[in-house]
ZADO-1210 file (C-alpha; in nm, 4 decimals, padded with zeros to 6 digits):
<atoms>
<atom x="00.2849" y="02.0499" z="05.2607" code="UNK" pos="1"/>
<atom x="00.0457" y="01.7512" z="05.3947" code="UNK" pos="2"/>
<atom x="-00.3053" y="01.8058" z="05.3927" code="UNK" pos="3"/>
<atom x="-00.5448" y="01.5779" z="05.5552" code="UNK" pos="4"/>
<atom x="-00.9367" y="01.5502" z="05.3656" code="UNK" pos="5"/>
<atom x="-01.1558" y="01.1809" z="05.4984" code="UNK" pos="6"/>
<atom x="-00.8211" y="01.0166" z="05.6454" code="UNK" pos="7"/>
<atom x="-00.6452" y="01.0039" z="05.3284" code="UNK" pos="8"/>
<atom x="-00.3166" y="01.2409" z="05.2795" code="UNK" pos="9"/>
<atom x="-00.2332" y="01.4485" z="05.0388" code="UNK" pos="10"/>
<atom x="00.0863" y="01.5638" z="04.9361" code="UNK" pos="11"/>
<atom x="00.0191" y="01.9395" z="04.7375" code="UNK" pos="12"/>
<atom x="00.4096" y="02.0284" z="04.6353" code="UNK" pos="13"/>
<atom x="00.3703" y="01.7063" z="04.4319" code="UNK" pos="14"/>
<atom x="00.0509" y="01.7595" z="04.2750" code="UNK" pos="15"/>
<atom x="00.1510" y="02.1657" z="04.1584" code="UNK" pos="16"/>
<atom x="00.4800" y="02.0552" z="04.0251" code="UNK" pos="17"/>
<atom x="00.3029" y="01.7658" z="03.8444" code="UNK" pos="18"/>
<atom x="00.0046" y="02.0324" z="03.6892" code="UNK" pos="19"/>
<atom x="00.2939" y="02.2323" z="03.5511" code="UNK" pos="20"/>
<atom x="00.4903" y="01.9455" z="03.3893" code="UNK" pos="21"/>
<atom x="00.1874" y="01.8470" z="03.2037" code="UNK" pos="22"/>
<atom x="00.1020" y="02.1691" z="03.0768" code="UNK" pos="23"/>
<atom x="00.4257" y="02.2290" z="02.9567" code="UNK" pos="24"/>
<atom x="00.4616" y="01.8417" z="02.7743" code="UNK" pos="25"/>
<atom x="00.1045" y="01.9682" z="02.6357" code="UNK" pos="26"/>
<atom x="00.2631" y="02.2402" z="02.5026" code="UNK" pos="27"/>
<atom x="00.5896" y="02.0910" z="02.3595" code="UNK" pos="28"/>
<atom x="00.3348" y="01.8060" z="02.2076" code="UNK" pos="29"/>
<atom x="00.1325" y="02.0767" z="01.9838" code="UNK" pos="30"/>
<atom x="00.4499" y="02.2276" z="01.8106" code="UNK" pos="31"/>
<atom x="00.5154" y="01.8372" z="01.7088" code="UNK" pos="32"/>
<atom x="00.1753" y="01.8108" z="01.5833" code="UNK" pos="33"/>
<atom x="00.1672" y="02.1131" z="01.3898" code="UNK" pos="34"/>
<atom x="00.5139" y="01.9791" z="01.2280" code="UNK" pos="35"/>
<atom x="00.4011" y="01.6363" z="01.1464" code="UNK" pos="36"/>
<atom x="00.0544" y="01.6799" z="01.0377" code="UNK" pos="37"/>
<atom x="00.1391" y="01.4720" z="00.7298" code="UNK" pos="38"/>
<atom x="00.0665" y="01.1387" z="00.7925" code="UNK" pos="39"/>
<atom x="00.2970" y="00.8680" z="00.5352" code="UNK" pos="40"/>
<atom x="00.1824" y="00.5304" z="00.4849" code="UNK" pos="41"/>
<atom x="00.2844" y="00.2601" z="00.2464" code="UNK" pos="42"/>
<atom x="00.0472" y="00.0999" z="-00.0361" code="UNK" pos="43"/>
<atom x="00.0596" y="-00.2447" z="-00.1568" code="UNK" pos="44"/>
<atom x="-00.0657" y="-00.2725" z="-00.5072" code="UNK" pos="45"/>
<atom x="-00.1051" y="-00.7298" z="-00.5651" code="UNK" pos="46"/>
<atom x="-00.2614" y="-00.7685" z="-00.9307" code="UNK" pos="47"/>
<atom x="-00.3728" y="-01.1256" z="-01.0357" code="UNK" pos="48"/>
<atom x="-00.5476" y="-01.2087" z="-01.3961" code="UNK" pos="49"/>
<atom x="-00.8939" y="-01.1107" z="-01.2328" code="UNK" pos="50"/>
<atom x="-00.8361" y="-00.8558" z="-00.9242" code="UNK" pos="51"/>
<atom x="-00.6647" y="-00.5847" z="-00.7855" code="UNK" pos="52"/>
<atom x="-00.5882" y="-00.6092" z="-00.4083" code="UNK" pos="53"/>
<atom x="-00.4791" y="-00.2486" z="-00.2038" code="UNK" pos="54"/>
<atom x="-00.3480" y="-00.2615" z="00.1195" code="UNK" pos="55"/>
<atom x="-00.2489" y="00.0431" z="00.3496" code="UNK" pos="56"/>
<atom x="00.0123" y="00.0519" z="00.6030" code="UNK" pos="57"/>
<atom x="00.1214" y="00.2655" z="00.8446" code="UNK" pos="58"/>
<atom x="00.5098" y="00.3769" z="00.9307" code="UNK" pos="59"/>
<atom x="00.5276" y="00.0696" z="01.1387" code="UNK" pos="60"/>
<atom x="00.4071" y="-00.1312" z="00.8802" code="UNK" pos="61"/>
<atom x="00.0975" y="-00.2238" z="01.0300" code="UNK" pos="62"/>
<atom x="-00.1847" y="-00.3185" z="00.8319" code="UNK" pos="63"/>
<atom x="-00.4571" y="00.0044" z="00.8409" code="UNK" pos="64"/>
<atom x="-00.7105" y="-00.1179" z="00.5426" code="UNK" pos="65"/>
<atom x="-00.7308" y="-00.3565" z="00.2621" code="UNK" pos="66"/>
<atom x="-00.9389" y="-00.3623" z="-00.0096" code="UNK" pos="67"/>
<atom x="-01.0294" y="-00.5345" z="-00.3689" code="UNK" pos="68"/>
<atom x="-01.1447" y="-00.4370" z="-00.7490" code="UNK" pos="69"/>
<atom x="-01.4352" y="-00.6174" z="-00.6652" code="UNK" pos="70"/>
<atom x="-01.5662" y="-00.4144" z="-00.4001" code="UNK" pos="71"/>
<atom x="-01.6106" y="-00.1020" z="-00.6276" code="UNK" pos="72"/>
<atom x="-01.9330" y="-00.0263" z="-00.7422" code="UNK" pos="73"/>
<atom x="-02.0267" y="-00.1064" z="-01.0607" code="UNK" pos="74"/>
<atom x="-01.9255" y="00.1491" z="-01.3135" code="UNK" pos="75"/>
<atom x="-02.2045" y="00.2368" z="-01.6003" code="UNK" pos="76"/>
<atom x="-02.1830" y="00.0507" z="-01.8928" code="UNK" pos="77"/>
<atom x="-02.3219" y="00.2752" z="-02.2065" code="UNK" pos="78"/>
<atom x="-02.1489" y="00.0332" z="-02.4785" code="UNK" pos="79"/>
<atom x="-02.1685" y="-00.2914" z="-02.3180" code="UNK" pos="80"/>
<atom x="-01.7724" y="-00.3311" z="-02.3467" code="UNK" pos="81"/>
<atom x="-01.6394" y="-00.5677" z="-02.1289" code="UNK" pos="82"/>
<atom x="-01.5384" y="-00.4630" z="-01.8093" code="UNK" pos="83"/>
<atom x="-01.1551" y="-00.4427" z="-01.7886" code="UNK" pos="84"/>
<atom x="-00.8982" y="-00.4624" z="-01.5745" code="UNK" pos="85"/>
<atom x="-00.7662" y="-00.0664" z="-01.6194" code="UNK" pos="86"/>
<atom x="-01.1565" y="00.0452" z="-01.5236" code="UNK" pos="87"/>
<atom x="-01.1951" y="-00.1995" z="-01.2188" code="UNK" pos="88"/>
<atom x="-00.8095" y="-00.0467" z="-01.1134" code="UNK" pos="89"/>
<atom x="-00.8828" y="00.3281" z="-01.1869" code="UNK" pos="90"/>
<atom x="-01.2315" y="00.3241" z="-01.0036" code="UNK" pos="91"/>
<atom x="-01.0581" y="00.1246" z="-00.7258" code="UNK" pos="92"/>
<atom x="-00.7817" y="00.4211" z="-00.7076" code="UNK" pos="93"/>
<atom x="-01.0625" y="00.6850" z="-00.6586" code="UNK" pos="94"/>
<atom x="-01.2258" y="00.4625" z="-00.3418" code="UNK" pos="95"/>
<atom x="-00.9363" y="00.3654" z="-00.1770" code="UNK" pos="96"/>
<atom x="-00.7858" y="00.6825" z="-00.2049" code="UNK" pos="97"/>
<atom x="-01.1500" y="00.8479" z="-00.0581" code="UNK" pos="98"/>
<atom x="-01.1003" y="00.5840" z="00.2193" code="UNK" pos="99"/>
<atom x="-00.7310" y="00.6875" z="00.2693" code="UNK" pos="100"/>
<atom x="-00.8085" y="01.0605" z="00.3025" code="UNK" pos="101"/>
<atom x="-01.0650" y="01.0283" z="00.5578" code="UNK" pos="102"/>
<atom x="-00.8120" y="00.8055" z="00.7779" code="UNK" pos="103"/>
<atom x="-00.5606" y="01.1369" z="00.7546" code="UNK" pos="104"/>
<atom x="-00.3198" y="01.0307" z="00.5262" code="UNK" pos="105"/>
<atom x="-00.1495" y="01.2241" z="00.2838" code="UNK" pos="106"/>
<atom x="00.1884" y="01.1290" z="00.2042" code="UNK" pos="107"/>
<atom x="00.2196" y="00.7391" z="00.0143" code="UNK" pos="108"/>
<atom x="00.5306" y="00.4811" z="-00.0702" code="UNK" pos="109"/>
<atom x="00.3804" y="00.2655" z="-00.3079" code="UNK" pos="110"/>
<atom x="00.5363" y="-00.0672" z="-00.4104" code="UNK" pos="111"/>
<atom x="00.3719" y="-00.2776" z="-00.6999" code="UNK" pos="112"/>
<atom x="00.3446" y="-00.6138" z="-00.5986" code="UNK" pos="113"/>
<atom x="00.3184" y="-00.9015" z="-00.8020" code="UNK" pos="114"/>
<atom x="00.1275" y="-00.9066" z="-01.1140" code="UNK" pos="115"/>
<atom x="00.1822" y="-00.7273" z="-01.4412" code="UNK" pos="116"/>
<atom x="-00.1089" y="-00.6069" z="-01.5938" code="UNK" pos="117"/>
<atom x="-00.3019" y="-00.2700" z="-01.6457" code="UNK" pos="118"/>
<atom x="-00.5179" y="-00.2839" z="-01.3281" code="UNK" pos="119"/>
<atom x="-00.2066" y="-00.1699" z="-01.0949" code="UNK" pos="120"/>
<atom x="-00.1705" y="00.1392" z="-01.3096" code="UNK" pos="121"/>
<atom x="-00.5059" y="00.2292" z="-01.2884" code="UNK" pos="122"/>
<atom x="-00.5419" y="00.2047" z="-00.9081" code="UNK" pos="123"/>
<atom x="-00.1856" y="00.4274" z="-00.9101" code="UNK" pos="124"/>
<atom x="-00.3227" y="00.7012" z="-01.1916" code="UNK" pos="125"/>
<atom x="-00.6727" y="00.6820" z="-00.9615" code="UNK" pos="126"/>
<atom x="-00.4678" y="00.7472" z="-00.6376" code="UNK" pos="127"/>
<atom x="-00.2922" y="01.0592" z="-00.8430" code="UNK" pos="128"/>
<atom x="-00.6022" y="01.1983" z="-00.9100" code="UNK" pos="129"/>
<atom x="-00.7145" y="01.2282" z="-00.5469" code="UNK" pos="130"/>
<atom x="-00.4486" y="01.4176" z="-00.5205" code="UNK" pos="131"/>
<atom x="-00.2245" y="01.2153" z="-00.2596" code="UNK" pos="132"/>
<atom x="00.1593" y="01.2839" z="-00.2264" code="UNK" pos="133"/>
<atom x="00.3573" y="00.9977" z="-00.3815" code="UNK" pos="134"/>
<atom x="00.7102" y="00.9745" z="-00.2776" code="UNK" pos="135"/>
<atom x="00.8623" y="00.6449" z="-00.3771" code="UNK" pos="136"/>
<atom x="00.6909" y="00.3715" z="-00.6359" code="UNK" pos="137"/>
<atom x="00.8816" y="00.0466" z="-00.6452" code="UNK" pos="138"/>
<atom x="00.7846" y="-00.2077" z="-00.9124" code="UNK" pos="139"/>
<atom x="00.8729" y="-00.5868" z="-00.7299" code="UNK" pos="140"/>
<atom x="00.7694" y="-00.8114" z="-01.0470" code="UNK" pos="141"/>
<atom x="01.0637" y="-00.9547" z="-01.2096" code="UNK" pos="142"/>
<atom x="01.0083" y="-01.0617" z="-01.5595" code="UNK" pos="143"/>
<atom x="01.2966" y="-01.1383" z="-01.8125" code="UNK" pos="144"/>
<atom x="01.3846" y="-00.8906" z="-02.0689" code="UNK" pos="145"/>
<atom x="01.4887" y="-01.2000" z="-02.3378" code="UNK" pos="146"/>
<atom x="01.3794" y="-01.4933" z="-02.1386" code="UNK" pos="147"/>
<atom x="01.6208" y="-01.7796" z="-02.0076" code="UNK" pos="148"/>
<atom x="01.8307" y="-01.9410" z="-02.2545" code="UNK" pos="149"/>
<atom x="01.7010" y="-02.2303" z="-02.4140" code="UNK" pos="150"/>
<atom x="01.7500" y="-02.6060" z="-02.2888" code="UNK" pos="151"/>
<atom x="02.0109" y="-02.7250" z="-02.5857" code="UNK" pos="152"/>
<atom x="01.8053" y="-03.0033" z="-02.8689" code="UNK" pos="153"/>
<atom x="01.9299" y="-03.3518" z="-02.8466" code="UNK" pos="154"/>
<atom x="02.0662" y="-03.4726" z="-03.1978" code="UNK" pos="155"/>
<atom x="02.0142" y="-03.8206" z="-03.3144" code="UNK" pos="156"/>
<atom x="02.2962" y="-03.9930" z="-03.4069" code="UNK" pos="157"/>
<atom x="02.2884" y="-04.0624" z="-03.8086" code="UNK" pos="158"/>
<atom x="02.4584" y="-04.3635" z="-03.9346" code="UNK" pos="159"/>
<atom x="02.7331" y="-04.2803" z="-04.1331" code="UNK" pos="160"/>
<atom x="02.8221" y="-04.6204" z="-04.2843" code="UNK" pos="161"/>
<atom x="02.5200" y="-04.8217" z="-04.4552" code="UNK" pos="162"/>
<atom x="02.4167" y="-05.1425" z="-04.2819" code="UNK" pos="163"/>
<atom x="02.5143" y="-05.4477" z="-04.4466" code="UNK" pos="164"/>
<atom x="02.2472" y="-05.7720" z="-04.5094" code="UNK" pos="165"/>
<atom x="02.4122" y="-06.0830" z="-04.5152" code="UNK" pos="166"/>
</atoms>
């Protein structure tokens, strides 16, 4: 059926049938949101002698948020101990994971990067306690169990006959 409105036609069969295909992809859409309400996203733990870098990723391994053991606020200090690496990590944990929660996700892969130190365990025992979902943790340093096998030592010849002075 054409209907005319300020010279411009309308077709109406089009627009009903169109109205009833949306509400029915509307529909189909909420049972797959109910389903997948569990967002999963990947975490990057990088530890260096000094810092602990974070970085979230979605399932298309886009980069979401980053952030650094530096950007925590500063813990209180009752004993004046030095401020370690395992602190800076576990406070870093509790932020990133606040951070990480508010975006929606629940569900982590994490893969520890490169660096072997305490800090990376912190930020992962910090993440646990916020009570997060990990799935998969994948250490990626490589370090040698013995070492490489030494280069061999060059020997010095020894003179086996005496020299003779004429």
């Amino acid at each position: 059926m054409l209907a005319k409105i300020d010279n411009i036609n309308f077709l109406l069969n089009s627009v009903k049938t169109s109205v009833v295909n949306v509400e029915v992809l509307e529909n189909q859409n909420k049972g797959l949101v109910n389903k997948n309400k569990e967002k999963k996203g990947i975490i990057l733990i990088k530890s260096t002698k000094r810092n602990v870098f974070c970085i979230l990723m979605d399932s298309q391994e886009k980069k979401v948020k980053t952030s650094c053991s530096l950007q925590v606020p500063v813990y209180e200090n009752e004993y004046n101990e030095r401020e370690n690496l395992y602190t800076r990590g576990l406070l870093l944990g509790n932020l990133f994971g606040d951070k990480v929660i508010e975006l929606g996700y629940t569900e982590f892969m994490i893969y520890l990067g490169s660096g072997i130190n305490k800090g990376r365990r912190g930020v992962v025992r910090g993440l646990n306690k916020k009570g997060v979902k990990i799935t998969f943790l994948h250490l990626g340093t490589r370090y040698p169990h013995n070492g490489c096998r030494p280069v061999k030592v060059r020997r010095k010849k020894f003179r086996t006959k005496p020299k003779i002075l004429r």
